[in-house]
Each structure stands twice: as C-alpha cells, then as structure tokens.
C-alpha positions as CSV (number, residue, x, y, z in Angstrom):
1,X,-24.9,-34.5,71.3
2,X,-21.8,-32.6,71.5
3,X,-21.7,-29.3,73.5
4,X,-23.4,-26.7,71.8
5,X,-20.7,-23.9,71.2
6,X,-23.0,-21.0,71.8
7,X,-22.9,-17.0,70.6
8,X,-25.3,-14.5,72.8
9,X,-26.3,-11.9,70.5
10,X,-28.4,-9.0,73.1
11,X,-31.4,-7.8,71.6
12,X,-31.2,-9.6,68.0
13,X,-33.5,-12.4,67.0
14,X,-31.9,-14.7,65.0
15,X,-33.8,-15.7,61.3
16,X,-31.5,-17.4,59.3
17,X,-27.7,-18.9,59.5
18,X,-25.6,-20.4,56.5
19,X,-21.9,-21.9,56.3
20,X,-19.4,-20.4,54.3
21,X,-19.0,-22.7,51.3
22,X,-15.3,-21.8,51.9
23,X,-14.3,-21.1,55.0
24,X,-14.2,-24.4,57.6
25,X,-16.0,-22.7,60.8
26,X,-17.3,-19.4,59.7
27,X,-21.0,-18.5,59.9
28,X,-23.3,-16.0,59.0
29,X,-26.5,-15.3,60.6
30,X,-29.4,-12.9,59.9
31,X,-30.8,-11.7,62.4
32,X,-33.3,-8.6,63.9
33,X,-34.5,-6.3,66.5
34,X,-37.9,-7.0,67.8
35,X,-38.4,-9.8,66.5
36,X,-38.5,-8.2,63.0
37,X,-41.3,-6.6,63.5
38,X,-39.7,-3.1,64.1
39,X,-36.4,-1.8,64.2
40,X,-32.8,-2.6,62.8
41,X,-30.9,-5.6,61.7
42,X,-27.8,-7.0,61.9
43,X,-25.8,-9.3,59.6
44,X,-23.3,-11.5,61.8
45,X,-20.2,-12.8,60.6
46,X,-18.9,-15.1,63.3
47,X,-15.7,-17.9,63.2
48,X,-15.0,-20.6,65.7
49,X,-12.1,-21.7,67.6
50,X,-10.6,-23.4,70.6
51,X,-12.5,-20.6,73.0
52,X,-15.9,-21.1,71.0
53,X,-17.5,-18.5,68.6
54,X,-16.4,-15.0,68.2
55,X,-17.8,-12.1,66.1
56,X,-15.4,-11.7,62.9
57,X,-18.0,-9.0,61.5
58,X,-21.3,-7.2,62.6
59,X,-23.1,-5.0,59.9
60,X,-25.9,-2.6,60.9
61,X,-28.9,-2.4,58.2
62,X,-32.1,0.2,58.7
63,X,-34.7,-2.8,58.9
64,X,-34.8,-6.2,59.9
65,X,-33.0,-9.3,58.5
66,X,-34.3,-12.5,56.9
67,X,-32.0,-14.4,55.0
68,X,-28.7,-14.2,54.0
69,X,-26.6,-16.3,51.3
70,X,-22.9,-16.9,50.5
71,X,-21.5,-15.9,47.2
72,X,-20.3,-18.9,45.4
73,X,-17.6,-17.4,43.6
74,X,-16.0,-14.7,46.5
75,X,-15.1,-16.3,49.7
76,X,-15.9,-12.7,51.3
77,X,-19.0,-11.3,49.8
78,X,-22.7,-12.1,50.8
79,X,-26.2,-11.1,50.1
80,X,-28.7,-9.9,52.8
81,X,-32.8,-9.5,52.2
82,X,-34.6,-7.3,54.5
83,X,-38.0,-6.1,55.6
84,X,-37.8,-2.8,53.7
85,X,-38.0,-4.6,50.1
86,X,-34.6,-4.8,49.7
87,X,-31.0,-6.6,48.9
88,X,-27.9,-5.8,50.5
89,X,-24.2,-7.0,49.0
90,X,-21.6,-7.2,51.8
91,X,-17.9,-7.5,52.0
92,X,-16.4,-9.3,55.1
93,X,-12.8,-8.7,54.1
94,X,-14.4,-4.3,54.6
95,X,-15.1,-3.0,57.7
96,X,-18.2,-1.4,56.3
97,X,-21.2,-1.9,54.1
98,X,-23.3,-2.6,52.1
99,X,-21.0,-2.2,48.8
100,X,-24.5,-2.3,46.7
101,X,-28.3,-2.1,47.5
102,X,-30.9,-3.5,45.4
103,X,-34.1,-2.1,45.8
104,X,-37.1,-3.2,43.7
105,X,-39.4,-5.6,45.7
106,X,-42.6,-3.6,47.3
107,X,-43.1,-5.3,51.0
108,X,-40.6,-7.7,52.7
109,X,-38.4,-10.1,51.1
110,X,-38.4,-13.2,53.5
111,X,-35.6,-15.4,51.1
112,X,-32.6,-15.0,49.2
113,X,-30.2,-17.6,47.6
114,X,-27.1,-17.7,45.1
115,X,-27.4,-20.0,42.7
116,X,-25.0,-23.3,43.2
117,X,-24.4,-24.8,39.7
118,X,-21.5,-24.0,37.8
119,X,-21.4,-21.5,34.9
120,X,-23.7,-18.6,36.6
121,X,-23.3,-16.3,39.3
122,X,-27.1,-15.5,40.1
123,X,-29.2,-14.8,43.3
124,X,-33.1,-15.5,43.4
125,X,-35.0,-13.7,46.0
126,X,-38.3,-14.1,47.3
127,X,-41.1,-11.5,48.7
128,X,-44.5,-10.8,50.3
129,X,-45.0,-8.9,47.3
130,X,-45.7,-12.2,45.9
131,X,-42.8,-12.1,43.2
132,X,-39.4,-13.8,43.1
133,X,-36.7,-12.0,41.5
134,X,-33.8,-12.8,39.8
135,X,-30.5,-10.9,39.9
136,X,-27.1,-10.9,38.7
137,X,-25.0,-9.9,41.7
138,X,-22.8,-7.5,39.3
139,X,-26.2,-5.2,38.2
140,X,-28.0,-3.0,39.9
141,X,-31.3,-4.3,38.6
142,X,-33.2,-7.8,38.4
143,X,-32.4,-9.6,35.3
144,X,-36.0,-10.7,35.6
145,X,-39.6,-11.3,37.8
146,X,-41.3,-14.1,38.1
147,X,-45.6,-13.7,39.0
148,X,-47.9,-16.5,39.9
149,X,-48.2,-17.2,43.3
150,X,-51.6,-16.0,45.0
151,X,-49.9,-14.9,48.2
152,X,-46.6,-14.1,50.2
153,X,-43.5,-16.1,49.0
154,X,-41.1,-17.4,52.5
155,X,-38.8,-19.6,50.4
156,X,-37.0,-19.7,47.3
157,X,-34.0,-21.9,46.5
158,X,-31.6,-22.7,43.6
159,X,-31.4,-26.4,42.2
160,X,-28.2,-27.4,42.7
161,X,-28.5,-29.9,39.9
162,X,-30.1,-28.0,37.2
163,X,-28.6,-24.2,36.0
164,X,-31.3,-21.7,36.1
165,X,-33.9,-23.7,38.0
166,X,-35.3,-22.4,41.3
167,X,-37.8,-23.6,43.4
168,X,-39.9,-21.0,45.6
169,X,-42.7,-21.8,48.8
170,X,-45.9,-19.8,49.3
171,X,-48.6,-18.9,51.7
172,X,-50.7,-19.8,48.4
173,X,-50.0,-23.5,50.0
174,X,-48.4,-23.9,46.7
175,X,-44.5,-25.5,45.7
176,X,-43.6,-24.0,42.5
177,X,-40.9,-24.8,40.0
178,X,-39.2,-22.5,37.8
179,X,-37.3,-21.7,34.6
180,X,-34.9,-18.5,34.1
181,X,-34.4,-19.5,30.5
182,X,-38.5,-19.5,29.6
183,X,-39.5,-17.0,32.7
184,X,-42.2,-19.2,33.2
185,X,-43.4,-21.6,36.1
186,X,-42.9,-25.0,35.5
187,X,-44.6,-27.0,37.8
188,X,-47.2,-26.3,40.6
189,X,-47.7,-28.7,43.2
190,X,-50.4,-27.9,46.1
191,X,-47.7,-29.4,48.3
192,X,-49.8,-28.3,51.8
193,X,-53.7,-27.5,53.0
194,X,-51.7,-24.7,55.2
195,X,-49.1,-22.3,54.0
196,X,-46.0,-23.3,53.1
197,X,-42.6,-21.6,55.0
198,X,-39.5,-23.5,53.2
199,X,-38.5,-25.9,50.7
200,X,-35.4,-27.2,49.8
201,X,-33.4,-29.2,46.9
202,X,-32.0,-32.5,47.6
203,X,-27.9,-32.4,46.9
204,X,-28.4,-36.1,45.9
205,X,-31.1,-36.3,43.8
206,X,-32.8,-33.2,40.9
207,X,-36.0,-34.5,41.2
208,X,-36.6,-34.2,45.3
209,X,-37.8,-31.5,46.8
210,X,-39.0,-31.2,50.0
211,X,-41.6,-28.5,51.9
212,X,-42.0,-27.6,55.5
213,X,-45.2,-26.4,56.1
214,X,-47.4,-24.3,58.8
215,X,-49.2,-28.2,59.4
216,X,-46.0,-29.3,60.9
217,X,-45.5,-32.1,58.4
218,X,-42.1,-32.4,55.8
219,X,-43.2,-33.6,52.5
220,X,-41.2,-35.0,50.1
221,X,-41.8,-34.7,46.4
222,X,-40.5,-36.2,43.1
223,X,-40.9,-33.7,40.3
224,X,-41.6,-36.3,37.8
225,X,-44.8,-37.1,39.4
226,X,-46.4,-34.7,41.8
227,X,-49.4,-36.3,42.7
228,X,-48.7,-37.2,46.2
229,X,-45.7,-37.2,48.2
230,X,-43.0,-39.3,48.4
231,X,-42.4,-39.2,52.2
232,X,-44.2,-37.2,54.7
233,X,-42.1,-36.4,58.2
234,X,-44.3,-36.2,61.2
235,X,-43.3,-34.8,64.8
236,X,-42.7,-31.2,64.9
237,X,-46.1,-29.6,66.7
238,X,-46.2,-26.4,65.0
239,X,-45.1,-24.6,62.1
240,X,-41.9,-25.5,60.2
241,X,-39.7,-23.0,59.5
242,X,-36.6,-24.1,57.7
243,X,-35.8,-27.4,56.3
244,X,-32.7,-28.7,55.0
245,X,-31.0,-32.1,53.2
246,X,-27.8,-33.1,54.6
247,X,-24.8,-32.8,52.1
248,X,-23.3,-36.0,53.0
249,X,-26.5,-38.2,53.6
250,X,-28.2,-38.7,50.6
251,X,-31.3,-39.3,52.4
252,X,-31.2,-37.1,55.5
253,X,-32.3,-34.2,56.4
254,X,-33.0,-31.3,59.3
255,X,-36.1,-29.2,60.0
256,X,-36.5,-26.1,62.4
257,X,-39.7,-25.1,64.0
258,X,-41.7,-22.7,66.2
259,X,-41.8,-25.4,68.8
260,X,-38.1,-24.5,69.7
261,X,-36.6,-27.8,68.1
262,X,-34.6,-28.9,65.3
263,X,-35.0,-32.7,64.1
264,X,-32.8,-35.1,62.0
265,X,-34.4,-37.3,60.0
266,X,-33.6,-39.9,57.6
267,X,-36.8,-40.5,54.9
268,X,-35.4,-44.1,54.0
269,X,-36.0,-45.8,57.3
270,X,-39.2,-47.1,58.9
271,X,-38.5,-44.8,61.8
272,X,-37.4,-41.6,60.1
273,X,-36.6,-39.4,63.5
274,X,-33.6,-39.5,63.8
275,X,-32.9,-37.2,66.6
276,X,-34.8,-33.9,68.5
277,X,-32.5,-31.2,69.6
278,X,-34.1,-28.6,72.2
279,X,-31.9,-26.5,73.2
280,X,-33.7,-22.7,72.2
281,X,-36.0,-21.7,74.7
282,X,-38.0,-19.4,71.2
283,X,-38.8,-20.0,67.7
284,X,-35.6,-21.6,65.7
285,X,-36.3,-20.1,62.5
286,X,-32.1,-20.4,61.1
287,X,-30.5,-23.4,59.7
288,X,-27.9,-25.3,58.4
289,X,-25.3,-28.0,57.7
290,X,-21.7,-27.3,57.3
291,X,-20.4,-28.2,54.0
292,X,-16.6,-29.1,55.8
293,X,-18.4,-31.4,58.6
294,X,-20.5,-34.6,58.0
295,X,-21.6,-33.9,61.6
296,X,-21.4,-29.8,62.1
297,X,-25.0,-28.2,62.3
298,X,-25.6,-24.5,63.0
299,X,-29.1,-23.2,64.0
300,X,-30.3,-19.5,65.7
301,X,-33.8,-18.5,67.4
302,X,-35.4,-15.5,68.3
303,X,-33.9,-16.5,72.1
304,X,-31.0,-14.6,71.0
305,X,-28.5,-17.3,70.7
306,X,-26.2,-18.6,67.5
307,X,-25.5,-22.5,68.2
308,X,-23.0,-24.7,66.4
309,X,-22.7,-28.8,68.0
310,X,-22.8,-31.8,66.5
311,X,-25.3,-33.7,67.1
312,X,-25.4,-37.7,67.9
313,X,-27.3,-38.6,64.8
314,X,-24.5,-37.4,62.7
315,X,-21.9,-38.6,64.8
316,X,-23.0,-42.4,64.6
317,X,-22.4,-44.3,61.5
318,X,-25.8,-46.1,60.3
C-alpha cells in the first residue's frame, strides 16, 4: 500500500468520510467529541496536495456528528446529521454555518444521504427514532416519513439506479427497501440474526445490495429473490461498521470495522479478501472510495486520524 497521507484531528473521533463527487482530492469527514457520546462536533472539509492533507474548512455544531453527504447538484454545499435529532446544510465556499437546520427526528440521526439519480435533488435520513425521513434540501420540512422498522435505523442509502428508492439498515436485524412514490416499504429482508450497521447499493448492478452486520459477516443480496444471500464475506472479528462497492469494480467492495481494519474484497472470486489494511489503532467507523481514483480510498477512526492511500488491491490490475 501506498503511504497513507494522514490528517490528525485532536480530540475529534472520526464517524464518517465522503469524496466530493466534484472536487478531485477534497474530503469531508464527520466527526465528534468523546466519542459521540457527549459534547460537540465538527464537520471537516479537508483537500490534498504535494505536502499531504490540509484543512480547507472546520464547522462547529452543538452535538456530535454522524454522517455527512455531498450535494449532487452544488459542488460547495453538504448535509450533516447529528446526535441532537437534527440536519445541518453547509456552505464550503462561507466561512460560517449552517445556512439551514432541519429539525424533526426525536433521538439521534446516525445516516444521511442525497439522492444520486438524475432528475431529483433529495436527502434521506435515518434515526434511532426508528424513522427515515425524506427531505428536499430547499424546505425546511420533510417531504415525508417512513415507519416500520422495530428498532434504531444506522443506515440509509439512495439507489443509484432507481429515482426515489432508498434502502435503510436496522437494529431490527432487518434490510428494508423503499418507495418515495407509494411511501411504503417494499421489501423486508431479515438480512442478519444480529443488528444490522450499513448497507449499501451496488453502482453496477439495481438489484445488489449488500449489509454489514454486528456478526461480522458482509452479505450480499439480490432483490429479486431474498431468500438467502448471494455472497457472504467472512474475516472481520467484530462488528461492521460501513461498507461500500467500489465505483470502478463492478464486483468489489470495502468494509470498516471495530476491529481497527478496513478490507477489499472482490465477491466473484473463490478467495474474496482481497486485502486488510490496519493502520487505526480505534474503531474505523468512516468510509469511502474516490470517484476521480480507481485506486484512492479514504477512511477515519475514533483514533483521531483522517487517512487517504491507495491501497495495493486497487493498484494491481486482476
């Protein structure tokens, strides 16, 4: 693997990291004091360059940071969920923020994500209210809530194939599928025996979904028949926290974990582990894989570190 290119960020705990689907090199990360369990957070906007990583932006909210997501239509804006119910609009291009607060969800919302298909400018969010809301950025208010799942919701992503279909991930144990134009669930899939901490939409394929669960397994599943999975990904020895399919691999994908690693994985191949990546030294709950770069990969942990590298797997043709 390439040398990591590493940010030190004192007393924040890093939950989530995302690309700009713009900008080659710039970041942000989500991140919180003590571990999220008290205190502030702080929404880190962060470019690279010949010297390595250096803060563009820092924003300041009231409460801890989960997720964050990249507009699809303004190269400058993002949204931000938090630990005191709510959703926060930023501006990169101010020095200041949030332009907008959105504040309906009752307890934490662990998962927010603008929607990727062209046509609609939407963002789904997720909660341990056990609700996912949709909203359109340019409200104030959800457009609409969605009930169902028995417990806290830790995931909830857009298909990137399919306008107005998100995908969400429970503590129920339960993968569920749903419809913006029918505000109904579609499908349910008791995807894990544990709870369930992320999901994700294949780029390659609008029927594959895969889930990341407490067990430590990745399961794959094909929405056309949900009986068992597809592929299940063992190695990880505890709980998966983020999982992610590569943008240029039609068949590969990344998971983070509590156990301090991120794997690369490729679900076609006899031997899908790819590669194991342990450089965090605490749970690496952010993730992701730069749109620009076939080989770029960004991860942070609760260590208090923001890493980009690219690592061999990606590097090596095959």
């Amino acid at each position: 693997m390439s040398t990591a290119r590493t940010l030190r960020v004192p007393g924040r705990h890093g939950y989530a990291a995302e690309f700009s689907p713009y900008l080659p090199g710039r970041l942000a990360c989500a991140a919180a004091q003590h571990y999220g369990i008290a205190g502030c957070g702080t929404l880190i906007v962060l470019d690279q360059n010949e010297s390595g990583l250096q803060v563009f932006r820092s924003f300041d909210w009231s409460d801890g940071l989960f997720d964050v997501t990249w507009s699809e239509d303004n190269e400058h804006v993002l949204v931000t969920c938090s630990g005191d119910g709510s959703l926060q609009l930023w501006d990169t291009a101010k020095a200041t923020g949030p332009l907008q607060v959105y504040k309906e969800h009752t307890q934490e919302v662990y998962s927010v994500d603008w929607s990727q298909t062209r046509g609609e400018q939407l963002v789904v969010s997720g909660s341990w209210d056990q609700t996912v809301k949709v909203w359109d950025p340019t409200v104030g208010n959800s457009l609409c809530t969605f009930r169902g799942h028995e417990s806290v919701i830790y995931s909830t992503i857009w298909s990137p194939h399919i306008p107005g279909c998100f995908a969400s991930a429970s503590g129920d144990q339960t993968l569920r599928i749903w419809d913006v134009k029918t505000a109904g669930v579609r499908i349910v899939i008791p995807a894990h025996q544990t709870e369930i901490l992320s999901c994700d939409w294949c780029k390659y394929n609008e029927n594959l979904v895969v889930t990341g669960a407490v067990d430590c397994s990745l399961r794959g599943w094909d929405l056309r028949n949900v009986r068992q999975p597809v592929f299940e990904l063992l190695g990880h020895t505890y709980a998966i926290r983020r999982v992610k399919f590569s943008p240029f691999h039609a068949s590969v994908l990344a998971s983070c974990s509590y156990d301090f690693t991120v794997r690369f994985w490729n679900f076609s191949k006899p031997d899908p582990l790819l590669e194991t990546v342990e450089h965090h030294t605490e749970f690496t709950c952010g993730l992701d894989l730069s749109l620009q770069s076939p080989t770029e990969v960004a991860d942070c942990s609760w260590d208090e570190t923001i890493k980009i590298y690219d690592p061999i797997c990606l590097t090596v043709p095959g």
